[in-house]
Phi, psi and omega in degrees: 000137171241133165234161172242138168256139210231110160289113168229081189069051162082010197260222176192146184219123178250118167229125189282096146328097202262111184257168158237032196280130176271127161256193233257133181273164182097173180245102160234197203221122146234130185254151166239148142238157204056018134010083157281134197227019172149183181246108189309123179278344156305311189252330181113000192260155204261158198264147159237119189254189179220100187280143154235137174213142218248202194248350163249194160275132175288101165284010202175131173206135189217129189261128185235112185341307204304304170306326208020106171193158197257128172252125190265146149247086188287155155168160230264174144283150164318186172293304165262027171074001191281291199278156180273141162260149183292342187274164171171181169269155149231134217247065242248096189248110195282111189257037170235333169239006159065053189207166202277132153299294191185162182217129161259157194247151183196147185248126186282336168324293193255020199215150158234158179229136180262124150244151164209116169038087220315113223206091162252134170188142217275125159237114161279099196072215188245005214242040184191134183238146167232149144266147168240134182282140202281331177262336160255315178109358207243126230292135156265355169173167189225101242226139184251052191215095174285121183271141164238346201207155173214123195239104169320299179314287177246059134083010182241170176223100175311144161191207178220148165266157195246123171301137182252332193310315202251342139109050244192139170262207188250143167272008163275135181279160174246136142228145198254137175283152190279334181275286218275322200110332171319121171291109159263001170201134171238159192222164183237096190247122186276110242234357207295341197234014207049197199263170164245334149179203167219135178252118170302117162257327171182192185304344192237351207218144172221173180228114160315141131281092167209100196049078147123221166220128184243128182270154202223109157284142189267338152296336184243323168130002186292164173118178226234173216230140167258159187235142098208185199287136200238359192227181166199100134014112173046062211235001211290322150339277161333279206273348201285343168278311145324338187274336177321304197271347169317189170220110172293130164058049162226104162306129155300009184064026168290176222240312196224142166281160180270146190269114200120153185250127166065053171264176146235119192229163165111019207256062181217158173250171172324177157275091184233131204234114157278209181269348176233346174215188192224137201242142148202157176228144189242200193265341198233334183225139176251141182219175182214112131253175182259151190306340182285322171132000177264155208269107185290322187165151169212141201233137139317129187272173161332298214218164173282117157237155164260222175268129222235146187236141179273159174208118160254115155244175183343316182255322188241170180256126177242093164256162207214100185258144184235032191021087164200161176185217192232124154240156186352054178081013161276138146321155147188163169309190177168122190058202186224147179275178189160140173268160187208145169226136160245149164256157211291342162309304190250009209064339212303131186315000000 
């Protein structure tokens, strides 16, 4: 496996090489330089990189400023070249001394690996989290809190434990501190459609999306909750002629996948927030709150909406519903699209 690294008019460019090639065993680094790899159509001067190359393949490569460093995830083929193999490394490539930090072994059958803003971690199953040090390679600690989200900035990360008994997640959310591992507040967040997004509101508070809206102080974990449905339950009957015609296995940027078999999840619209109110749309209702969490007016909607997007001005409300939505973490249709305007005072249709 190769990457190249490419100078061009002073910027720097990473491109991943797909070899088919057996390369040199152990894990070690070889470079060619001066690599051409095409022409500047300005001047007419030819672009030249610098390959490095390691002895399995880059299944993953994910790059971090802070460090500048490369994190690799290798690994290797079956015999008959058809399969990923489950053992493989993980790889930490110093992109300032062009050279390996350090490498751990890891089995991909049961495990994923995370980075956030360097924020690295070892996930076993669904029941073991390791932070990993970013500069050594080496655990800093070990956590029964499967993390999903990370907020760098004030040292935490959110997730759920996981029952192995009941084979079940907790229904409380954790947050975990980022130095010790430690759970520092837990909370009871309904997670049954997963998450739909986070809205930042300022240095201390986000607004959740999950079957609703949740304000979260992210130091004590407090703040009040609107509840409603963003999903549907055993619903397959419906969407099972649709999911055919999906693009099948294209995540959608939910924050957590939902838990459960033969859901429709995703039946929420953006977040739109001013200085006195909070805009949202549900599978049943579009409403205006107040920053406190009470509810100004809520208007039935029309139609079965899925997800949907807003647009608010000085008067009105725009909502655009876009018949689509989530089945077990699939695209899929859901409903019919269609517009609607309220007004932004009263809902009124």
């Amino acid at each position: 496996m190769v990457f190249m690294i490419i100078n061009m008019n002073k910027t720097v460019f990473i491109t991943l090489l797909l070899l088919h090639a057996i390369l040199v065993a152990g894990q070690t680094v070889r470079s060619n330089t001066g690599v051409i790899v095409g022409t500047d159509l300005m001047t007419g001067e030819s672009i030249t990189g610098t390959t490095y190359e390691f002895n399995e393949r880059i299944y993953d490569c994910q790059p971090d400023t802070t460090f500048r460093t490369l994190t690799l995830q290798l690994r290797g083929l079956s015999k008959n070249g058809k399969y990923l193999n489950n053992k493989g490394v993980l790889a930490s490539f110093d992109l300032n001394s062009k050279d390996i930090n350090w490498i751990r072994e890891v089995y991909f059958g049961n495990a994923s690996i995370e980075q956030y803003n360097g924020v690295l971690f070892h996930n076993v199953g669904y029941g073991s989290t390791t932070r990993v040090e970013m500069t050594t390679g080496k655990d800093l600690w070990n956590s029964k809190v499967l993390i999903y989200s990370t907020i760098p900035g004030l040292n935490i990360a959110f997730g759920y434990k996981y029952n192995s008994f009941a084979q079940t997640f907790s229904e409380k959310l954790s947050c975990v501190d980022l130095t010790t591992g430690k759970v520092r507040w837990e909370r009871k967040i309904d997670k049954s459609y997963g998450w739909d997004g986070v809205v930042n509101l300022n240095d201390t508070a986000i607004l959740l999306v999950a079957s609703g809206l949740h304000h979260l102080n992210l130091e004590t974990g407090k703040g009040w909750d609107y509840e409603v449905k963003t999903g549907v339950k055993d619903y397959s009957k419906t969407v099972g002629a649709n999911v055919a015609g999906a693009v099948l296995g294209l995540l959608t940027g939910s924050f957590v996948i939902s838990t459960g078999h033969d859901l429709v999840s995703n039946l929420v619209s953006n977040v739109v927030t001013d200085s006195l109110h909070i805009y949202f749309a549900s599978k049943d209702y579009v409403t205006c709150l107040s920053h406190d969490g009470s509810v100004k007016w809520r208007t039935e909607l029309p139609k079965e909406t899925s997800h949907s997007t807003l647009f608010v001005d000085t008067s009105k409300v725009y909502l655009i519903n876009r018949g689509e939505a989530r089945y077990n973490g699939k695209e899929c249709n859901f409903g019919e699209p269609y517009m609607a305007i309220f007004d932004k005072n009263s809902g009124y249709e």
